[in-house]
Residue, then its C-alpha position, 0 to 999 in steps of 0.5 A: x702741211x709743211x711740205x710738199x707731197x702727194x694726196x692719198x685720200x680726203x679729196x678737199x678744197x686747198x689755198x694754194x696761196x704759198x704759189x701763187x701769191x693769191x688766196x683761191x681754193x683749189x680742189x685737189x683729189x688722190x694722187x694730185x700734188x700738194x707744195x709746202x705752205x698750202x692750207x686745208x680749207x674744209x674736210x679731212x685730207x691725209x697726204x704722203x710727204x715726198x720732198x724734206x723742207x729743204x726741197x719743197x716748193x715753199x723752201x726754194x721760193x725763200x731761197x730764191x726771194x732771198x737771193x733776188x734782195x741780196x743783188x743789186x741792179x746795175x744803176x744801183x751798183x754805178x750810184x754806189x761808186x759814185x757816192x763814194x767819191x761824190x760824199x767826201x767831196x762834198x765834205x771837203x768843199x762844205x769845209x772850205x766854204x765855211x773856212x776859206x772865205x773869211x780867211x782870204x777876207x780877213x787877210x785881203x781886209x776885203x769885207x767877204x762876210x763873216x763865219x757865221x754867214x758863211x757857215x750856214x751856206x756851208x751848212x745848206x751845201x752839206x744838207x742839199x748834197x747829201x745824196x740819200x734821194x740819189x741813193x734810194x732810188x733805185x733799191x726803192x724801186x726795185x724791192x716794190x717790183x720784186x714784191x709785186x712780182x712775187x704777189x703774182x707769183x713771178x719770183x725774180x732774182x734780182x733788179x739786175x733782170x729787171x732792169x735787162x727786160x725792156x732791152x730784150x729784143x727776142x723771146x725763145x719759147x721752148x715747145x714741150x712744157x712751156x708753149x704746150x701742157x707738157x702731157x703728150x697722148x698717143x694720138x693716132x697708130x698706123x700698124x705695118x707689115x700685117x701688124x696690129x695697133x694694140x700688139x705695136x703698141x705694146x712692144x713700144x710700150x715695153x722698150x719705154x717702161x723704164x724712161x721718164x720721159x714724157x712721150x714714152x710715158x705717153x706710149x706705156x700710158x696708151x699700152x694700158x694693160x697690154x704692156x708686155x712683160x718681156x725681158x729687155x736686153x742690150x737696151x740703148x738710148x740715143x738722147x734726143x733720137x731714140x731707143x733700141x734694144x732686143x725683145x724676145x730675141x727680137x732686135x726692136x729700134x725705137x724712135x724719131x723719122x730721122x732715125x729710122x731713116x738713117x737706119x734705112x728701115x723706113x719705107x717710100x710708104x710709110x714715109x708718106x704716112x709719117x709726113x701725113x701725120x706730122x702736118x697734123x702736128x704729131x710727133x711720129x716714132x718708129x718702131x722696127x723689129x730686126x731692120x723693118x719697120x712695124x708702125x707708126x706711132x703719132x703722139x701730140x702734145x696740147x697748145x696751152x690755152x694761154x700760148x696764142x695770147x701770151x704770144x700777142x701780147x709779148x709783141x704788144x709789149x715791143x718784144x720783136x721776135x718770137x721763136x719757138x725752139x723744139x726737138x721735133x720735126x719741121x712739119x710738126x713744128x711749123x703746126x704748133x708755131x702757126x696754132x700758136x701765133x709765131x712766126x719763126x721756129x728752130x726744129x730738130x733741137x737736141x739740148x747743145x742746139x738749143x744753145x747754138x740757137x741762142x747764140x745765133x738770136x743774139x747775134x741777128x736780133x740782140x738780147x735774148x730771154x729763154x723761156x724752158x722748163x726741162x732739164x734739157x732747156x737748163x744749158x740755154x736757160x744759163x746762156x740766155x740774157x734772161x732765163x725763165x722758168x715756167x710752172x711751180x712743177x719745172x725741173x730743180x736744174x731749171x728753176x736753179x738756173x734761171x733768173x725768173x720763175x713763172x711759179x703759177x702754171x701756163x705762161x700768163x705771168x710772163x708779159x706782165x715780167x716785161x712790163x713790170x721791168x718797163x716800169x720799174x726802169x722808167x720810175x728809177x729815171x723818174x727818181x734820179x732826175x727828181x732828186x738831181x735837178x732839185x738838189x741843182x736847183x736848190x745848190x744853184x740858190x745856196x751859192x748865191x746865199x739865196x737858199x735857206x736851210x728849210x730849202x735844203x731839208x726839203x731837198x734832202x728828206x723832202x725828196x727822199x720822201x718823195x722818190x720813196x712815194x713813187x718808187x712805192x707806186x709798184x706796188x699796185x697791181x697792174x689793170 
């Protein structure tokens, strides 16, 4: 299967290998998502292609993977500067060395050593200065964790992000998608006014049916076939807060609390009901028909299983603070940050608070990372120190604008990107110091004309071998 699509018919096992970077066979039926590269392990599969190559999954992977090798990480930027003006320098002075010496000699008639002897310490000089063991250290290091990443299915655009990892001091959790599965089901409806539940929900259903949106899709799902087909007219939507329009002459307002209470329709009552409910850890939606309101409708999201976990081990990896950044209210915020384990959280967010909410995180606790997955998360993911996309199935604008992509499904790959990052920093200081103190050592001997040119082979192509080795040992896939 070359492209991404969608499977018709021929229920079979598939290896998702294109993804994830593993070969496990997954089991896919009629309607499930197929991404480009993945293999039919057995049976007869018939799949309608949805995306040209360009656009699949496979497609933007490459993409991605090719950008990450085409940056360089800082250290590797600040070596390069230095080699610049450290290689003709050593030129210069290897060149006096082997000249200078037995000129002044012959001049002063002072016996300071022949040409040759002092064209072979010249010569030592040249080969311990070369600066290839400088050079390679860091681009060694970071093309093995890039590689390493991508086998567990985290795409990295570059050393740049692994190098900032170990400085990020807070962790931003988007809630819708990232730290929940992102299908919320209608949980709970409270008629009012004499109404009943399957008639509410219908109407409901009915202003939603055009929207994309995961909670209104939500809503038509729960309609089911009671979905009335009524003509919508004067149809409005405020992003982030709801929608209105009219119904059979029926002027209907569909949307958050505070919405409904800022249009006055909400009840000291129903009120009550809705405060019930968001403890619960449901989103509440209004629905009112001509300024009254007519139900309460809870729809609640599912924690990933991962999320309490990732949340733990994130701390275990020295990130200081968790927050968890939502469009909901307070109360139902508050139930999924506790199931989930954090302790801090930003509530009633529309996509530009997200971005005041990063800015403030890096103003109290220093460099940020955003976790996201929606178009609405794009605008903070850009603003971030570190954006990370989470899931193969994130939103083109999310996976264009962040610099790390968690391909696999749930947020497991994302303290591993923290300690990938850790190791990688730690093993290009391993690499600089090696090189540099055994490059002093050996310039230390050829001064005195102690050091042979064996010794300065070994300093040069010895340990460039040698800052390859361990910047190789990233490769290795972490117990």
């Amino acid at each position: 299967i070359a492209l991404d699509g969608e499977v018709l018919s021929g229920a079979s096992a598939v290896d998702e290998s294109a993804v994830t970077g593993e070969s496990v066979p997954v089991a896919k039926s009629e309607g499930d998502r197929v991404f480009a590269g993945t293999l039919n392990a057995s049976g007869m599969l018939e799949v309608r292609v949805e995306a040209l190559f360009k656009d699949s999954t496979l497609s933007r992977i490459i993409y991605l993977v090719e950008e990450a090798q085409a940056q360089r990480a800082p250290f590797q930027r600040l070596v390069d500067r230095f080699t610049r003006y450290y290689t003709p320098a050593v030129i210069v002075l290897a060149v006096a060395i082997a000249v200078l010496p037995p000129l002044v000699g012959s001049a002063l008639g002072e016996p300071l050593g022949g040409f040759q002897e002092w064209f072979r310490r010249a010569l030592v000089l040249l080969v311990v200065s070369c600066p290839c063991a400088l050079v390679i250290s860091t681009p060694v290091a970071v093309v093995s964790a890039i590689t390493r990443a991508t086998r567990d299915g985290v795409l990295i655009k570059g050393g740049a992000f692994l190098e900032a990892a170990p400085g990020i001091s807070v962790v931003a959790l988007d809630k819708t998608g990232t730290l929940t599965l992102g299908q919320p089901e209608v949980a709970e409806v409270v008629a009012l006014n004499g109404r009943d539940g399957s008639s509410v929900l219908a109407s409901a259903a009915a202003l939603e049916a055009g929207s994309t949106h995961p909670i209104a899709r939500a809503v038509v799902r729960a309609a089911g076939d009671g979905v009335e087909e009524r003509e919508v007219r004067d149809f409005f939507e405020t992003p982030g807060r709801g929608v209105s329009a009219s119904l059979g002459g029926v002027a209907y307002s569909f949307g958050s609390v505070a919405l409904a209470e800022e249009s006055g329709v909400l009840t000291e009552a129903a009120a009550v009901e809705a405060e019930r409910m968001e403890r619960d850890g449901q989103t509440v939606l209004v629905l009112s028909a001509d300024g009254s309101a007519e139900a309460l409708i809870g729809v609640a999201d599912t924690l990933r299983p991962e999320s309490a976990s990732v949340v733990s081990a994130l701390r275990r990896a020295g990130i200081a603070h968790v927050v968890m950044l939502t469009g909901d209210n307070e109360r139902t915020a508050q139930s999924v940050a506790a199931r989930a384990g954090v302790s801090e959280f930003r509530a009633r967010l529309l996509p530009e608070h997200k971005v005041d909410a990063i800015r403030e995180l890096r103003e109290e606790y220093g460099p940020v990372a955003m976790v996201g997955d929606g178009v609405n998360d794009a605008p903070a993911l850009a603003l971030a120190d570190i954006g990370v996309a989470v899931g193969a199935a994130a939103s083109d604008t999310a996976l264009e604008t962040a610099d790390v992509a968690l391909m696999a499904e749930g947020l497991s790959g994302l303290p591993p990107f923290f300690s990938l990052g850790r190791r990688t920093v730690v093993n290009i200081w391993q690499n600089v110091i090696v090189s540099i103190a055994v490059k002093l050592a050996v310039l230390s001997l050829a001064v005195f004309g102690v050091a042979s040119l064996w010794m300065a082979v070994f300093a040069d192509t010895g340990v460039a071998l040698l800052v390859t080795l361990n910047g190789l040992r990233l490769l290795r896939a972490r117990a």
